[in-house]
KOLNU-636024 format. One line per field, with one value per atom (N, C-alpha, C): residue number from 1; residue in one letter; atom name; x, y, z. Coordinates in Angstrom, 3 decimals. Each point is the difference from the previous one (the first is absolute). Example, Ala and Ser with C-alpha at 12.3 -4.5 7.8 and 13.67 -1.06 7.14 Angstrom:
num: c(1 1 1 2 2 2)
residuo: c(A A A S S S)
atomo: c(N CA C N CA C)
X: c(13.190 -0.890 0.900 -0.350 0.820 -0.770)
Y: c(-5.690 1.190 1.200 1.050 1.190 1.090)
Z: c(7.800 0.000 0.000 -0.720 0.060 0.730)
! end
This chain:
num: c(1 1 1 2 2 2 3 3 3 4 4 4 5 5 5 6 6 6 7 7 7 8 8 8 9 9 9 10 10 10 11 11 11 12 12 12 13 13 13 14 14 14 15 15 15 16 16 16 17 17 17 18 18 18 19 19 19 20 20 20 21 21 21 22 22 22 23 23 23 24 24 24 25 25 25 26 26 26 27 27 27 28 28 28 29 29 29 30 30 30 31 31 31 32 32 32 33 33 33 34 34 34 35 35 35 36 36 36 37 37 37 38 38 38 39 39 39 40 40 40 41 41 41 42 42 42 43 43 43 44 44 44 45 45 45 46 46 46 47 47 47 48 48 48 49 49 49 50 50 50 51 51 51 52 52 52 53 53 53 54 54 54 55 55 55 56 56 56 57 57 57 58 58 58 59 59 59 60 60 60 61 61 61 62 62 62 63 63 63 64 64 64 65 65 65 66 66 66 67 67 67 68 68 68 69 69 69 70 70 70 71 71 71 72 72 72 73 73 73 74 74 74 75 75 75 76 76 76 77 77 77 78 78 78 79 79 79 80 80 80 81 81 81 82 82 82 83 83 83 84 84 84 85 85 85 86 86 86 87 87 87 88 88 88 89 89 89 90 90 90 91 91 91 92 92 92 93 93 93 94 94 94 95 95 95 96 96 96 97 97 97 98 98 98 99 99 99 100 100 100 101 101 101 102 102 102 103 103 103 104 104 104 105 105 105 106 106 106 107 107 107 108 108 108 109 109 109 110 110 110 111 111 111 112 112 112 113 113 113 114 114 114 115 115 115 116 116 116 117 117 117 118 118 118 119 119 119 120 120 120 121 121 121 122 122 122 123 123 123 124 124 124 125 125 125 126 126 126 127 127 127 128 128 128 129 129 129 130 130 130 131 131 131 132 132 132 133 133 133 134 134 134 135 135 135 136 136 136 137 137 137 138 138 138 139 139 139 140 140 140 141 141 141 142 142 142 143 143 143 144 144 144 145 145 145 146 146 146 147 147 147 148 148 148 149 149 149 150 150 150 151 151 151 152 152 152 153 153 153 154 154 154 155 155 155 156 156 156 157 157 157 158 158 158 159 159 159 160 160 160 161 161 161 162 162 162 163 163 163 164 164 164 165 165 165 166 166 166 167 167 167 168 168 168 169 169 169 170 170 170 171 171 171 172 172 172 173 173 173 174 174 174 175 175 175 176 176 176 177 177 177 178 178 178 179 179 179 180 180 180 181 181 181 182 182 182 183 183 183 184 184 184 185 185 185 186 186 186 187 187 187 188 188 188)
residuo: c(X X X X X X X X X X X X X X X X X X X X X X X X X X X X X X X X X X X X X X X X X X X X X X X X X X X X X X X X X X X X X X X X X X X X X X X X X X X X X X X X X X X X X X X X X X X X X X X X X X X X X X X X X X X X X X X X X X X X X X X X X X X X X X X X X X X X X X X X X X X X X X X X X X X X X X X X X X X X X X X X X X X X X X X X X X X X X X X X X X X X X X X X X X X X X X X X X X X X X X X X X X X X X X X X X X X X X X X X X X X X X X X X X X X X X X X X X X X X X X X X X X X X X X X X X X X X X X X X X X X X X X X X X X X X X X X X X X X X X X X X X X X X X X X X X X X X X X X X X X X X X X X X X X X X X X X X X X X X X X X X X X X X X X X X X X X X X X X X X X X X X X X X X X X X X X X X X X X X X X X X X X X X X X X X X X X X X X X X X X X X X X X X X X X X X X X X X X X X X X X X X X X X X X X X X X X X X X X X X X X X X X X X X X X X X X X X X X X X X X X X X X X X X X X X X X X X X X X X X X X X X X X X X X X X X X X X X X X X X X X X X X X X X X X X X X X X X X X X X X X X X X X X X X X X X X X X X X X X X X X X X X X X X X X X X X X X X X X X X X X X X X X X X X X X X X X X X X X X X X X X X X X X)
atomo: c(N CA C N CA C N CA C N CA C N CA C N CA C N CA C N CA C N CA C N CA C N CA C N CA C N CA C N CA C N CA C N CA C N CA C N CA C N CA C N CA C N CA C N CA C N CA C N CA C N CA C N CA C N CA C N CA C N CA C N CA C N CA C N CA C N CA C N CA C N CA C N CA C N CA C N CA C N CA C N CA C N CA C N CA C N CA C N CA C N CA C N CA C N CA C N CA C N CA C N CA C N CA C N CA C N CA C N CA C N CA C N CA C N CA C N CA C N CA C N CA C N CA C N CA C N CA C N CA C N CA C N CA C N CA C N CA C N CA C N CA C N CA C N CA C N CA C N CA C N CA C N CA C N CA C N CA C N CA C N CA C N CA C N CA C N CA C N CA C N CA C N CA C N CA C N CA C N CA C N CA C N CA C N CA C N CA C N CA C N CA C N CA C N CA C N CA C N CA C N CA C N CA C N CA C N CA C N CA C N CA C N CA C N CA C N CA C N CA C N CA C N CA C N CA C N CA C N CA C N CA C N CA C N CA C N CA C N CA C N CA C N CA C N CA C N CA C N CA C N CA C N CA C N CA C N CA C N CA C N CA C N CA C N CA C N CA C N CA C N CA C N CA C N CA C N CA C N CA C N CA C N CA C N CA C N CA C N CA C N CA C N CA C N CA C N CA C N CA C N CA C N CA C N CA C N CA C N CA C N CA C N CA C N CA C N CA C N CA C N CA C N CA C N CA C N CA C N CA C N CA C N CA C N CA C N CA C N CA C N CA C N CA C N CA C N CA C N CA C N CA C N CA C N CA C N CA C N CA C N CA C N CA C N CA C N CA C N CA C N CA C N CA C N CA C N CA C)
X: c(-28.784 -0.221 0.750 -0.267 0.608 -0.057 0.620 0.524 -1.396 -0.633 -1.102 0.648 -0.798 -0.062 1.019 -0.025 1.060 1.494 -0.016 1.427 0.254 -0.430 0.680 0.064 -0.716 0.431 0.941 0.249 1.467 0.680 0.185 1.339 0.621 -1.333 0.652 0.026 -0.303 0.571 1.114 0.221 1.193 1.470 -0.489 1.262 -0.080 -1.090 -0.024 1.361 -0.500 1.142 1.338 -0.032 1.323 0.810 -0.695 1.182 0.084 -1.332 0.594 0.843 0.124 1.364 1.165 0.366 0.822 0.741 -1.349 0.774 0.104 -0.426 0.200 0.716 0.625 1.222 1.198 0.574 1.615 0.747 0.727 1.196 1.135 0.127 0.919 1.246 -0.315 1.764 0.422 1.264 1.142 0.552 0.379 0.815 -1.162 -1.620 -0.604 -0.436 -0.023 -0.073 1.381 1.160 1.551 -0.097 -0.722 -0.187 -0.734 -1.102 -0.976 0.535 0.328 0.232 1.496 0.808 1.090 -0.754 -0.854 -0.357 -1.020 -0.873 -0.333 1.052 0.920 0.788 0.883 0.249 0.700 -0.924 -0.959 -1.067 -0.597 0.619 -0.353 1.256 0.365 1.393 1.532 -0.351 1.291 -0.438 -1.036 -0.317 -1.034 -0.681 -1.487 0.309 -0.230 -0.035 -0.928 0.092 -0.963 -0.424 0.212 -0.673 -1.654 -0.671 -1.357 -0.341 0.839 -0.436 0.308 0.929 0.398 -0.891 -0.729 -1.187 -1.063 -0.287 -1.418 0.097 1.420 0.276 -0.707 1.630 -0.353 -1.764 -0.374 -1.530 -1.067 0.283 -0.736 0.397 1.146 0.546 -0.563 -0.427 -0.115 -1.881 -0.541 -1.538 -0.516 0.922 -0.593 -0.151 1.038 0.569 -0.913 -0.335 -1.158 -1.382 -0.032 -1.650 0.063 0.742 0.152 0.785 0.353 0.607 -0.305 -0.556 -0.532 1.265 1.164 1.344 0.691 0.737 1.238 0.896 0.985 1.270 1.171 -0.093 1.066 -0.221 -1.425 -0.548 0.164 0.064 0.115 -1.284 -0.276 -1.008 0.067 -1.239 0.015 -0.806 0.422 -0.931 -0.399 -1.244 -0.474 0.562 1.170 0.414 0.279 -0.718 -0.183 0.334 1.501 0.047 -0.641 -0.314 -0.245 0.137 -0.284 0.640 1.510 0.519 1.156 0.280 0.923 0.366 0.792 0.111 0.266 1.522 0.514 0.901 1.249 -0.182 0.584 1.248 0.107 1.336 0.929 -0.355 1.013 0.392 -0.988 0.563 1.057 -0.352 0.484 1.323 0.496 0.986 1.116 -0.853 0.875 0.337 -0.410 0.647 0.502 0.625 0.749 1.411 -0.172 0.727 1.062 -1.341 1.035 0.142 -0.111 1.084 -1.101 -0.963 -1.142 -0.383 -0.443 -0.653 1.295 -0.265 0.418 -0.569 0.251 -1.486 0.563 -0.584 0.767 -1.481 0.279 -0.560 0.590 -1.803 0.581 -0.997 0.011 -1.083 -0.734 -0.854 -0.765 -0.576 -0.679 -0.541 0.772 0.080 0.584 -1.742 -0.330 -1.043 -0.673 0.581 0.179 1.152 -0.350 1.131 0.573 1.643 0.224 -0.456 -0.046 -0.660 1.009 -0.800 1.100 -0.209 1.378 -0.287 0.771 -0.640 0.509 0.223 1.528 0.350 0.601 -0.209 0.604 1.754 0.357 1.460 0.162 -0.746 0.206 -1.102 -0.043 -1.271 -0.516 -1.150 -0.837 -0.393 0.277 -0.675 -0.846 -0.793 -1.173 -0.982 -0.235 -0.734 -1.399 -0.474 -1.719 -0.819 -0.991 -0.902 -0.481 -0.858 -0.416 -0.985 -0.988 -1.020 0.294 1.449 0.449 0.328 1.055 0.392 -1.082 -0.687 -1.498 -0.254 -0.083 -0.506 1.005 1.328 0.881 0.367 0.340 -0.599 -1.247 -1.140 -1.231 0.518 0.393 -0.044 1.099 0.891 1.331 -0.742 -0.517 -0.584 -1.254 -1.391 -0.485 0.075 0.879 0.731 1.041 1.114 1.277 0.716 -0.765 -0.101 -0.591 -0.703 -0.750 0.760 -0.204 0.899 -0.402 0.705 -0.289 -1.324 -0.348 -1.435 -0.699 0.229 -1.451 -0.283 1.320 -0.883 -0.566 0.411 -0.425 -1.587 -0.472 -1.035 -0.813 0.490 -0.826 -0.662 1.328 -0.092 -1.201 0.239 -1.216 -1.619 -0.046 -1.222 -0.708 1.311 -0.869 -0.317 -0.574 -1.179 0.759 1.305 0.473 0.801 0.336 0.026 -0.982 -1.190 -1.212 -0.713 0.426 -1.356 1.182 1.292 0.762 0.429 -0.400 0.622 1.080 0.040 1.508 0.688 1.702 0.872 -0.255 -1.179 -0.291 0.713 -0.032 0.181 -1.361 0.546 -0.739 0.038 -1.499 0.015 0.160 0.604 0.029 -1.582 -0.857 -1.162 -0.731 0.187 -0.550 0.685 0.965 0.738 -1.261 -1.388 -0.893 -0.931 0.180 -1.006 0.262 1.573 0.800 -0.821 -0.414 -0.666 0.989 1.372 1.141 -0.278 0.506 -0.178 1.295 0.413 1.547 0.338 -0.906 -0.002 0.347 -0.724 -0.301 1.793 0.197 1.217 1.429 -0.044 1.088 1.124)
Y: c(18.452 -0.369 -1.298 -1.302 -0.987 -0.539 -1.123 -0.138 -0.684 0.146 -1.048 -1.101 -0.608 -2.332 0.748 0.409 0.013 0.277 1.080 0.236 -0.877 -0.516 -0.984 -1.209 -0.137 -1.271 0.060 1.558 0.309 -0.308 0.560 -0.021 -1.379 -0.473 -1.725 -0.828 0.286 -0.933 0.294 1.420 0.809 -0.739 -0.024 -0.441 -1.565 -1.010 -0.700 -0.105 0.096 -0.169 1.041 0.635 0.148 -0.770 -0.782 -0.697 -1.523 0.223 -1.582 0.358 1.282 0.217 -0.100 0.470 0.193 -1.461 -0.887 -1.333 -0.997 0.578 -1.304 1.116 0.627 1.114 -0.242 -0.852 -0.066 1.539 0.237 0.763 -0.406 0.903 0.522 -1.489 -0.786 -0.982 0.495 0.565 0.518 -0.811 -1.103 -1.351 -0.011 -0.404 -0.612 0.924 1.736 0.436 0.321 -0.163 -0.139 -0.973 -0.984 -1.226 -0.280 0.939 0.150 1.091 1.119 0.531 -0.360 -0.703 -0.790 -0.901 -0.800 -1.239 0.839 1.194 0.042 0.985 0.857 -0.272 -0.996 -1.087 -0.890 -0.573 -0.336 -0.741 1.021 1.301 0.726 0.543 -1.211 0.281 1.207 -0.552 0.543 1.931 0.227 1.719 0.204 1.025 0.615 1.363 0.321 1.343 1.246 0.519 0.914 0.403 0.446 -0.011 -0.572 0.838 0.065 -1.611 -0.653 -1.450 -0.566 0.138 -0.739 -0.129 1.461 0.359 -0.672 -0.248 -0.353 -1.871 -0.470 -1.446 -0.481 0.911 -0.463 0.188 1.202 0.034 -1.249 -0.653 -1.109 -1.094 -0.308 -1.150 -0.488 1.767 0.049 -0.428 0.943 -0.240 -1.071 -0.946 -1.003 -1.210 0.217 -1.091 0.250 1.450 -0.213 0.053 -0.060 -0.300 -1.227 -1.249 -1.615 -0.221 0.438 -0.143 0.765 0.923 1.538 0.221 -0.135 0.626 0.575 0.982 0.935 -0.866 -0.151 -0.813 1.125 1.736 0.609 0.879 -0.329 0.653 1.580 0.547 1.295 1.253 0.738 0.753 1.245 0.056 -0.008 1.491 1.072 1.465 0.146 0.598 -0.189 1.710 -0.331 1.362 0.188 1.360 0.254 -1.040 -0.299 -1.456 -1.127 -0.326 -1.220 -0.307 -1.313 -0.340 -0.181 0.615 -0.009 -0.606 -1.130 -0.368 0.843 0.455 0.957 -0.419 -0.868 -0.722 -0.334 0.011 -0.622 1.045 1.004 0.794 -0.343 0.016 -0.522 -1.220 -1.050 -1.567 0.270 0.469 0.454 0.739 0.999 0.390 -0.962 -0.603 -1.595 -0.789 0.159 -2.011 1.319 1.129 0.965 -0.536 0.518 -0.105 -1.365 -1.082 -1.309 -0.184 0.813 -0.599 -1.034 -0.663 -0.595 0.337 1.458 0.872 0.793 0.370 1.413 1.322 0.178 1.558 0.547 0.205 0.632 0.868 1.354 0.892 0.190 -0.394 0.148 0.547 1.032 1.072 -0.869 -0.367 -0.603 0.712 1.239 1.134 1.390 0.918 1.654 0.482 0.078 0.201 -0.282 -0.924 -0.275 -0.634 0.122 -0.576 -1.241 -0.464 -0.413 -1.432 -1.293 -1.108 -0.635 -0.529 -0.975 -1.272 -0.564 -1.197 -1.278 -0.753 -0.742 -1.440 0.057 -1.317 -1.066 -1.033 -0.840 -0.849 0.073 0.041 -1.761 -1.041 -1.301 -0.501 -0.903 -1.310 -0.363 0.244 0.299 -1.752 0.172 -1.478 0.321 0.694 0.540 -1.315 -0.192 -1.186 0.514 -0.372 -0.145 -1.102 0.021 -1.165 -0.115 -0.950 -0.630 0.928 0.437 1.342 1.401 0.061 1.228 -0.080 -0.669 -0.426 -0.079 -0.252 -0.529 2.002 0.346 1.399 1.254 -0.406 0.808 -0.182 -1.387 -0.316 0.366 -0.031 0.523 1.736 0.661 1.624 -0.112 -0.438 -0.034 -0.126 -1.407 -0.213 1.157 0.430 0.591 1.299 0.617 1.167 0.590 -1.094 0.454 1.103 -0.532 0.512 1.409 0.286 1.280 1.363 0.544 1.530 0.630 1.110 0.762 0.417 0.667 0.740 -1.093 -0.999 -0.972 -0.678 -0.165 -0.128 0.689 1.199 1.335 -0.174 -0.523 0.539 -1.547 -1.052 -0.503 -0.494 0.945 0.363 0.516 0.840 1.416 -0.606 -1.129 -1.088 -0.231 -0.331 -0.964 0.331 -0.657 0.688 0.308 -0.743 0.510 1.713 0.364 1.430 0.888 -0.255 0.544 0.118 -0.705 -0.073 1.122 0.613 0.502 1.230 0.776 1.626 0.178 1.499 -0.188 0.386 -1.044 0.582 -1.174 -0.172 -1.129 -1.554 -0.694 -1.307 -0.959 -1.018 -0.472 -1.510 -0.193 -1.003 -1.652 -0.710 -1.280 -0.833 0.223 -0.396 -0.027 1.147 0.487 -1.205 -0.317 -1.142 -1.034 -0.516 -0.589 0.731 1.069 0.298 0.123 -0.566 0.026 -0.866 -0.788 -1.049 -0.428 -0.192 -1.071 -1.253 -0.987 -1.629 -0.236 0.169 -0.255 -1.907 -0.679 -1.432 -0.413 1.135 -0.317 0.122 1.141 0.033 -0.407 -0.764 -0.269 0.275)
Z: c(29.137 -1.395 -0.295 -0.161 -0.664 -1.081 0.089 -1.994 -0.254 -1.110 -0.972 -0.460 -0.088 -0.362 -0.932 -1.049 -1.564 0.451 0.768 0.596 0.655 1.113 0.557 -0.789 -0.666 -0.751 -0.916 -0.589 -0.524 0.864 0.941 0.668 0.893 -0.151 0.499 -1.025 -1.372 -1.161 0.167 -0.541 -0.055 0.704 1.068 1.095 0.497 -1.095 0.007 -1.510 -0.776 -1.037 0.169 0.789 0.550 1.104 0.468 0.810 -0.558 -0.968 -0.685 -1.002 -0.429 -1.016 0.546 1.491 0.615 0.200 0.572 0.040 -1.373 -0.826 -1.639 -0.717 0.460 -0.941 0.478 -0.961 1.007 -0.422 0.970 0.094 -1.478 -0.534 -0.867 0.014 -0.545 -0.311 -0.721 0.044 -0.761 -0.985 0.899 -0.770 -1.263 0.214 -0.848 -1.016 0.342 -1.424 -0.252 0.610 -1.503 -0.978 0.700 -0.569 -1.245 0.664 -1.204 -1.602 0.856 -1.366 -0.719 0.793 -0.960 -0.539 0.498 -0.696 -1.963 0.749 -1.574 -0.467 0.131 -0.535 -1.030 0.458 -0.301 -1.053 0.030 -0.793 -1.202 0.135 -1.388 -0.228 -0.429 -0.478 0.648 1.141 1.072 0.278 -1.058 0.792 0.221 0.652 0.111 -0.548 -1.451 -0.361 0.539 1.192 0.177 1.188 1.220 1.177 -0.038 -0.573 -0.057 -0.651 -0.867 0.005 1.311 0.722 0.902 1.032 0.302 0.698 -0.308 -1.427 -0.246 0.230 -0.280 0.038 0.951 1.646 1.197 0.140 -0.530 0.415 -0.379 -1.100 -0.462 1.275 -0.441 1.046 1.369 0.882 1.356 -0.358 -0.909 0.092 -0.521 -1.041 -0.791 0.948 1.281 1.207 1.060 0.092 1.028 -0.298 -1.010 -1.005 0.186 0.122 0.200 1.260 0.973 0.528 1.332 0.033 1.085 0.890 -0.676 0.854 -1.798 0.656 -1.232 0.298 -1.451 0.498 0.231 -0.159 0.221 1.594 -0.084 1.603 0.027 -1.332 -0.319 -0.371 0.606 -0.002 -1.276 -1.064 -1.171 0.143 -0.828 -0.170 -1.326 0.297 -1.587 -0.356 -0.935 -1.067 -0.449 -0.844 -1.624 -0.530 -0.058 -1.373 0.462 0.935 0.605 1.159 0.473 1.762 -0.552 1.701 0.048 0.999 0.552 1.500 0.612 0.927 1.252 0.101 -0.006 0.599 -0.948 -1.632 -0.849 -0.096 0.076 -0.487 1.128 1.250 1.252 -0.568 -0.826 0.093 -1.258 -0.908 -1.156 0.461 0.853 0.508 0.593 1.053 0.808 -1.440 -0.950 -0.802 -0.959 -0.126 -0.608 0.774 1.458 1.396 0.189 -0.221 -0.233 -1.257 -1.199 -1.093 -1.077 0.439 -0.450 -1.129 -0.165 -1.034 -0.202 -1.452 -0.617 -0.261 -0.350 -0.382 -1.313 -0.865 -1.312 -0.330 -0.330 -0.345 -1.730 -0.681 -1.534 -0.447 -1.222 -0.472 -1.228 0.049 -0.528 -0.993 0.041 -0.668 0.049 -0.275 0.236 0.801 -0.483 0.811 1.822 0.139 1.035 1.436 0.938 0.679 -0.356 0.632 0.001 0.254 -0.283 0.760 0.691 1.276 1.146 -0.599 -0.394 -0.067 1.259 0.141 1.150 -0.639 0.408 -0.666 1.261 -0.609 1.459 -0.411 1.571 -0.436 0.075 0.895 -0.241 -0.194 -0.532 0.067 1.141 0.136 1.625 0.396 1.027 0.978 0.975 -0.257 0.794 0.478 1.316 0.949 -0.309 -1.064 0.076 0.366 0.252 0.070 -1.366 -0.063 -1.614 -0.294 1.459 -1.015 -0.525 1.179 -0.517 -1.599 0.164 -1.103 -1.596 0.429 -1.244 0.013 0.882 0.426 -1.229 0.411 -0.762 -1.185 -0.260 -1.449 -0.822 0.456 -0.544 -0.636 1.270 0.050 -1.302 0.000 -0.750 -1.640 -0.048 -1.316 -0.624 1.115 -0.386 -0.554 1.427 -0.405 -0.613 0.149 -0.392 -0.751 -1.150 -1.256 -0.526 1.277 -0.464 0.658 -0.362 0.382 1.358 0.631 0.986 0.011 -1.372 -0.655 0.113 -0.859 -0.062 1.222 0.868 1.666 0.607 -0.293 0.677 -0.191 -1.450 -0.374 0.360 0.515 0.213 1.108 1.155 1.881 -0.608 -0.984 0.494 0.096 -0.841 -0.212 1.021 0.639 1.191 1.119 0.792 1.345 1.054 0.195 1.079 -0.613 -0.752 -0.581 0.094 -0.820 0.117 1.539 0.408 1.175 1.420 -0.326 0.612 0.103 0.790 -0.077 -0.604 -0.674 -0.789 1.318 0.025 1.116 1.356 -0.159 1.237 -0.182 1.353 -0.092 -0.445 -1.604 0.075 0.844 0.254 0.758 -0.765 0.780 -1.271 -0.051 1.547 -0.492 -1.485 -0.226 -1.784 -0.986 0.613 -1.401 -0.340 1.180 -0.632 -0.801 -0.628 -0.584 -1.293 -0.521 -0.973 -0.886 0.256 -1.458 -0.711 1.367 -0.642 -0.198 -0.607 -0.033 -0.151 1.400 0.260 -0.712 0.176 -0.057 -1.837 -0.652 -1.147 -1.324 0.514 -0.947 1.080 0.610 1.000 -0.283)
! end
């Protein structure tokens, strides 16, 4: 019994975009997401109130860069859940710049109703080595998003295609970031 034209042509797309993920996916820089989340840190006024913003930030940052760019700048692998994508990787980085003293962590009750919130504050003025698109990249996320809450990112991950188009619990793929109907160019 062998495979039909459809399967095999699954399974060699399939493992066609798996080894071109393999090679245009860098490996996890440490240095470049401390970098990153001190830097928006620093640029919204020295804290990030919230895990789940911090999640949805880095999440803009990585997909808005490879929607123009077809590389992540934190090289961090993203699950789509319940609240939103989450990066895989961020509480270890978040632990290390605890570790060196970088970050703080202050747990403050915002509501009675609910948990406590993490807030992450930064302990110096960051000199983080970007290039000029990064840079244009994190500024954008900073200005567009900044401002909006854990919830209203939450709710506007939930929008978009790379969410939707993703098992709950699964990795989403950053391919989907083109189907965003971003105009990364437009609000720079």
């Amino acid at each position: 019994m062998g495979l039909d034209d459809f399967t095999l042509d699954y399974l060699l797309c399939y493992n066609s975009l798996r080894i071109w993920g393999e090679n245009n996916m860098p490996k996890i820089s440490e240095k470049k997401y401390k970098d990153i989340i001190l830097y928006l840190a620093d640029q919204l006024g020295g804290e990030i109130k919230g895990k789940k913003k911090l999640a949805k930030l880095l999440y803009f940052v990585d997909f808005d860069y490879f929607e123009k760019f077809q590389k992540s700048l934190t090289g961090d692998v993203y699950k789509a859940l319940p609240m939103g994508p989450f990066p895989v990787s961020m509480e270890k980085v978040l632990t290390d710049l605890v570790t060196e003293k970088k970050i703080t962590v202050i747990r403050e009750k915002m509501r009675d109703d609910f948990n406590p919130t993490e807030i992450y504050r930064v302990k110096n003025k960051v000199a983080g080595s970007f290039s000029k698109d990064e840079l244009r990249v994190l500024d954008r996320v900073v200005l567009k998003y900044g401002h909006l809450s854990g919830k209203q990112l939450e709710d506007l991950t939930h929008a978009e295609a790379p969410y939707i188009g993703t098992e709950p619990n699964q990795e989403i793929a950053y391919e989907l970031a083109f189907y965003r109907g971003t105009n990364t160019d437009e609000d720079a």
